[in-house]
N, C-alpha and C positions, 0 to 999 in steps of 0.2 A: 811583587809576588814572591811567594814561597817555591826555594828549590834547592835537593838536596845535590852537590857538586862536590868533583872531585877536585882540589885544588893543591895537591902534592900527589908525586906518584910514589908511591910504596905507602900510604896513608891511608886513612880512613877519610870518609866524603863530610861534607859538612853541611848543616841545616842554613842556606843564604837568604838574605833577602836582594831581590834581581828585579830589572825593570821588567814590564812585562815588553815580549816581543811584537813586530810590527810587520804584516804580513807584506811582501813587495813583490812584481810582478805575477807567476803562478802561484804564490807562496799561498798557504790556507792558517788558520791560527783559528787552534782547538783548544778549548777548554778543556782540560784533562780531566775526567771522572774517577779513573781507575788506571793504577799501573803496578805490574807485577815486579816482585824481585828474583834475580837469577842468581846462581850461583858464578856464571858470565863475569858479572859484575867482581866477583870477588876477581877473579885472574887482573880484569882491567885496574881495579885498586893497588894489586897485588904489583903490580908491573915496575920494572926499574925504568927510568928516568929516560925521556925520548924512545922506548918500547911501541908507542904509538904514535901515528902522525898527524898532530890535532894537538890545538893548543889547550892550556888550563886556564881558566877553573873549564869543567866540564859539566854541566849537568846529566845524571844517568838517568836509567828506565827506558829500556826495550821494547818492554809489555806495557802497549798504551791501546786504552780505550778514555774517548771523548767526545768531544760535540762541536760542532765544526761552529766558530764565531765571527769568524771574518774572515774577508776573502783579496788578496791582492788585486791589483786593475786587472790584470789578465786572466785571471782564475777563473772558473764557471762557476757562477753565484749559484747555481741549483745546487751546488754541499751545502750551502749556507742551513745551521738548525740541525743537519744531520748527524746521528747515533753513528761514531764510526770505531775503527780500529786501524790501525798503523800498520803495513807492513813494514817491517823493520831495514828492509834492505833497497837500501836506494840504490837500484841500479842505474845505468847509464840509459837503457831501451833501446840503445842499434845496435849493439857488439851481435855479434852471430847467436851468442848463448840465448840473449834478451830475446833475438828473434824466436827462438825455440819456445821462450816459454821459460825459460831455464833461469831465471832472473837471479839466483840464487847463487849461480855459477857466473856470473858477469866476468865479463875480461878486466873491466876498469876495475873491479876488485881486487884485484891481486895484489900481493905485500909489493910495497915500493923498492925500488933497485936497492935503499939506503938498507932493506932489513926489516925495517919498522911497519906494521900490517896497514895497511890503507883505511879513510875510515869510508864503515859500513852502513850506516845508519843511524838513526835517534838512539843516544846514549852510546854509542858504540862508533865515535869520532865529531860527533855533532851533536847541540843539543836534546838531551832526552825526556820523557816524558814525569821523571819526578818533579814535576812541578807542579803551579794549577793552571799552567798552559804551554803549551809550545806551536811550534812552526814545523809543517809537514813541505817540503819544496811542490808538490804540486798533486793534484785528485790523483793519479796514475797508483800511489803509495796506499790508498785508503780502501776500505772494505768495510759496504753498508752493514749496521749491524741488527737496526728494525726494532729496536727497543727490547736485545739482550742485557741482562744484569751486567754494570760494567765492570762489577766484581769478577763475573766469572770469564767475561769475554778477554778481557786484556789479558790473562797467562796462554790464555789460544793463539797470542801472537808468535810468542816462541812455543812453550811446552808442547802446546797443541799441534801447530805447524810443524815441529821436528817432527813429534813420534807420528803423526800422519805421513813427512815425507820419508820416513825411515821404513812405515810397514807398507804405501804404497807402493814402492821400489819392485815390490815380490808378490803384486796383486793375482798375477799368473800362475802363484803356487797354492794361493790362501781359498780354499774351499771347502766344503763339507770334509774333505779326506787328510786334509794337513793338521802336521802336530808341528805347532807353534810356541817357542821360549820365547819370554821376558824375563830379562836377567836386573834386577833392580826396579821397583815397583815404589820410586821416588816421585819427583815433580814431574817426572816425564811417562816416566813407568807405567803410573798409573790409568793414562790416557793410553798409550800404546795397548794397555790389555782390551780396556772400551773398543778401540779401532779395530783390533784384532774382531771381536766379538762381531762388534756392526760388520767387519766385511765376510763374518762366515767361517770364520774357520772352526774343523772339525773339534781340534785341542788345543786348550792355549795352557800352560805350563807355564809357573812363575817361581823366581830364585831370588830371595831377600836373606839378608840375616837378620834384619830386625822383627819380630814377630808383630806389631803392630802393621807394617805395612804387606806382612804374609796374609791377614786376616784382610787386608782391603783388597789382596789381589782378586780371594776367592768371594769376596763378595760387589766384587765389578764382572768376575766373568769365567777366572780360570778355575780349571779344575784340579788343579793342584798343588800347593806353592811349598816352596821346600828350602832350607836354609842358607846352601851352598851347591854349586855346580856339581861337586861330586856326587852328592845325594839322590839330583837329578838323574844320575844315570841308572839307576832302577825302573823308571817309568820309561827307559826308550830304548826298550828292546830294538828296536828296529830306524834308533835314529830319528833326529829331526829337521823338518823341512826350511824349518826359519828359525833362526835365533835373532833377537835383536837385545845387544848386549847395553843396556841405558847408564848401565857402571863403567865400563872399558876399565876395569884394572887389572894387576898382573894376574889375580888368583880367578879373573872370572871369562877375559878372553881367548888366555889360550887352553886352556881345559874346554872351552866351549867348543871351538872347533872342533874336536874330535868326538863330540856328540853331533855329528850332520850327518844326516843318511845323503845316501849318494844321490849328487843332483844339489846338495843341501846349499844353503846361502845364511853366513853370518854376515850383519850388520853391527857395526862396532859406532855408538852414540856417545856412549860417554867419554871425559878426557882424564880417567885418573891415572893416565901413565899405564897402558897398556900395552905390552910388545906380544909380536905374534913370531913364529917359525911355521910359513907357509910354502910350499913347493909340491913337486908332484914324487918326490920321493923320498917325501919325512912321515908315511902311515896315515895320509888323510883318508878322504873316503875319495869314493871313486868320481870324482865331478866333484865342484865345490866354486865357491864364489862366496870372495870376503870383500867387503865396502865401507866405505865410512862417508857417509852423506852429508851435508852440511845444511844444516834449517832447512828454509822449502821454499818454493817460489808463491807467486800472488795467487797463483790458479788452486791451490792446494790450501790457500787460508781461505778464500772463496768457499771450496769445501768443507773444513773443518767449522767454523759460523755454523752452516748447513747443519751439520752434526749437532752442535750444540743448540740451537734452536728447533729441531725436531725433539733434543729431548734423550740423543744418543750417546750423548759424550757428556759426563758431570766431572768439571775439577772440582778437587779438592782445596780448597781455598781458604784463609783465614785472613779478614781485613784490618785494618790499621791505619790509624791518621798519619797523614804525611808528616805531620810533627816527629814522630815515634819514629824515623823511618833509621836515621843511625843504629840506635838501638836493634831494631829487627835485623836487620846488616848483619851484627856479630851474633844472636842467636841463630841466622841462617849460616854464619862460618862456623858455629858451635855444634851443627847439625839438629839444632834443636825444633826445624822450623819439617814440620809433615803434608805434604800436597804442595802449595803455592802458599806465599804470603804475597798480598798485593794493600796498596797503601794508597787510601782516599783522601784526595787534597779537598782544602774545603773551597768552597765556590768561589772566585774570580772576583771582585770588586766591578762592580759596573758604574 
């Protein structure tokens, strides 16, 4: 089968031809339909030499939706045929966090003593879903998808999943009366303003400097989207309840803060190298709560499907054969790539 792998680290991945895999024990083996690309990816490519702890070649793709095809002896054959999606993060399921619900935060996750980040899931230390098929270790990982487009389901794995676990955090403040920022209205952005919308809140306030994706914010939901942070601060006389910054860089998280009405909560998403000076006497507001949350657990992909299949949540999506998939790679390093690019393998040999 076809799959694209990383097989040098500091390199670009490459178009393989690989046997296909063999499901054992709980193992499930999906036909891949659709898988999204991240810009994740680019860091993992990006990485100097034992950075990660997981051997080469690699296969990537995070964002997997497919179709379950076979089933190990131990597996419960009723996946077999079913439309699913991948939760991306394989956690252990006893650590204390697991028990919570918290799957996202697993204790077995943490960076190994050596330095080097543990791996986390499909594409992200074990093989991933840029193929026309892979191996999920066991049902616990998947989430029915009921015959969702799998164009648009598989970027709900991450894109979706984060900006849902990033605006659910602050469910407690998002109601008819809160003024809501999104700060970058990109592959995440733009699902974050939807979720904002679907959970009600009063104002949702959007900050891009590309004018194309200003004109998407205000036509998913906000009322008003404006170039840069500074600009922002005209419309918030009185402060805002949520920020969720989907950039984190120098010029848009720590200007942010200081637009939070007392009580306020930023959320910092993105990783472009963002430093913050937080404390209770460098002129915040009065109460404040800053986080940086990390994707979402299963319970929260569960919901996000939910969304997308009522009808409340549309990515922005543009497809691509897996063939093409190099190429899409450096348009999405070039910034050239707007909503999600997700790349269709063609169907499995039987």
């Amino acid at each position: 089968m076809l799959a694209i792998q990383l097989t040098e680290w500091g390199r670009p991945p490459e178009l393989r031809e690989v046997p296909v895999p063999q499901p054992v024990g709980e193992e499930l083996l999906l036909q891949v339909t659709a898988a999204g690309l991240c810009r994740s990816d680019l860091h993992v490519m990006d990485a100097a030499a034992a950075s990660f702890d997981c051997p080469l070649p690699l296969t990537l793709g995070h964002e997997v939706a497919g179709t379950v095809l076979a089933a190990g002896p131990d597996a419960d054959p009723t996946w077999l045929g079913e439309t699913v999606v991948v939760h991306g993060i394989w956690s252990c399921g006893h650590c204390r966090n697991c028990a919570r619900g918290r799957e996202n935060y697993c204790l077995r996750l943490r960076p190994r003593t050596t330095g080097a980040p543990a791996p986390i899931g499909n594409g992200l230390g074990y093989h991933g879903g840029l193929a026309q098929a892979m191996l999920v270790p066991s049902a616990r990982h998947l989430v029915r998808t009921d015959g969702l487009d799998p164009a648009v389901a598989a970027p709900l794995t991450d894109a979706g999943l984060t900006a849902y676990h990033a605006v659910r955090e602050h469910a407690d403040l998002i109601d008819a009366h809160a003024t809501c920022v999104v700060i970058g209205v990109g592959g995440l952005g733009h699902l974050g303003v939807q979720i904002l919308r679907d959970m009600g809140a009063g104002r949702i306030l959007a900050v891009d400097n590309r004018a194309d994706a200003r004109e998407m914010a205000l036509r998913l939901g906000a009322e008003t989207a404006f170039p840069d942070v500074d600009s922002l601060r005209t419309a918030l006389t009185d402060g805002a309840d949520v920020i969720i910054d989907f950039a984190g860089a120098p010029d848009t998280a720590q200007p942010a803060i200081r637009l939070l009405a007392p009580g306020g909560r930023l959320t910092v998403v993105g990783s472009a190298g963002a430093r913050m000076e937080v404390g209770k006497q460098v002129g915040l507001a009065a109460g404040w709560r800053v986080t940086a949350p990390f994707w979402g657990p299963h319970a929260d992909l569960v919901a996000v499907i939910d969304m997308a299949r009522r009808g409340a949540l549309h990515v922005e999506a543009t497809s691509y054969p897996l063939a093409d998939g190099v190429e899409i790679y450096r348009h999405l390093r070039a910034g050239d790539i707007t909503g999600r690019a997700v790349l269709i393998p063609p169907p499995l040999a039987r």
